[in-house]
Each structure stands twice: as structure tokens, then as C-alpha cells.
N, C-alpha and C positions, 0 to 999 in steps of 0.2 A: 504494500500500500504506500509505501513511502519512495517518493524520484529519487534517482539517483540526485548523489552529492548533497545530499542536507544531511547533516548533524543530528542525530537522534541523542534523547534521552531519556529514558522509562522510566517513569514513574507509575507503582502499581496504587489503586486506589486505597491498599490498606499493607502496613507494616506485616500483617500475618501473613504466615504462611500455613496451608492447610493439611491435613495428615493424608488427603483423597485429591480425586480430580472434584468431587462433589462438594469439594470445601467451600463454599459460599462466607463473607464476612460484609459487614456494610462498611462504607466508605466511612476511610476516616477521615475527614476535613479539615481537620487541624495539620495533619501528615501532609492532605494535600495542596492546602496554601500554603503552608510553609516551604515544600518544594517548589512548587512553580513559582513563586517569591523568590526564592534559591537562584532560580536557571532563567528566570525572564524569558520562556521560549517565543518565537517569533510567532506556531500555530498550536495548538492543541488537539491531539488527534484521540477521542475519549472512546475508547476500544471497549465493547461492552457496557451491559445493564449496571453498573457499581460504579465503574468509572463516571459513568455521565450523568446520572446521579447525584457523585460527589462534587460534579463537577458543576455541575447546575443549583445546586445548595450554597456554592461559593461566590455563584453569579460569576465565571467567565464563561468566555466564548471559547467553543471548542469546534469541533468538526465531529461530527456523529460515527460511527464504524462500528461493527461488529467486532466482539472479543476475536480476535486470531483462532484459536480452538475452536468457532462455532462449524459444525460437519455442513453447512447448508453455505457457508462464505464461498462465493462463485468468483471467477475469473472476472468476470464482467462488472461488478461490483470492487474487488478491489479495483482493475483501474480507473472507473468513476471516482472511490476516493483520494487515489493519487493523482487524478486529474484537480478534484478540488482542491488540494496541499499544494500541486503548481502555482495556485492563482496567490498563494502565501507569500512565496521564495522567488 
């Protein structure tokens, strides 16, 4: 999902890590302002239900996406969201 040559940095929307793939946690919002505070990124690309979320509780502007893991994320779909990250960078 992401053009080449940008700089990535990941931030996941909660400090845990879970014991399954089923591990569900809700975003932590203090984790995640204080990061993106942190890294002043130019886009915010909010990958899954938790991220956008956390990320919408803190009122920034993100770009919408599907978690990376989801079995149904199609070809076609990511490069619509790398097309929208172009109009960022």
C-alpha cells in the first residue's frame, strides 16, 4: 500500500501484544498521540478497525485501509490506497 521511496513508521494502535492472532485490544490514545507527536508524519495511513478508531478519538486525519492481515485485502484496493498516499508525498 505504500509508493515507493516514503519513509515509513509503524505505529501499532496499542502497546500490547497478544498471546493469538485473535488478540483484539482497544486503542490506546495516549500511546497514540504521543507517537504521532513523536514522528510529525506527513500522512497517516490507519490500517484496520482499532487503529482508526484511535485515531478518530484523537481527531487526526488519517487515510482509511484495511488491517494488512485482513484475507479479503484485494490487489485493486491496495493500489487505490497507494494511489491516495501519492497525493500526500
Amino acid at each position: 500500500m505504500i509508493p515507493d521511496g516514503c519513509e515509513v513508521d509503524v505505529i501499532n494502535a496499542s502497546p500490547n501484544i497478544g498471546d493469538s492472532p485473535k488478540s483484539v485490544f482497544r486503542p490506546d490514545v495516549f500511546h497514540l498521540g504521543k507517537s504521532i507527536d513523536a514522528i510529525k508524519p506527513d500522512v497517516i495511513l490507519g490500517c484496520g478497525r482499532m487503529a482508526q478508531e484511535g485515531l478518530k478519538t484523537i481527531g487526526v486525519s488519517y487515510i482509511a485501509a484495511p488491517h494488512p492481515s485482513w484475507r479479503l485485502l484485494s490487489n485493486d484496493m491496495i493500489l487505490r490506497i497507494k494511489d491516495e498516499i501519492a497525493l500526500y508525498i
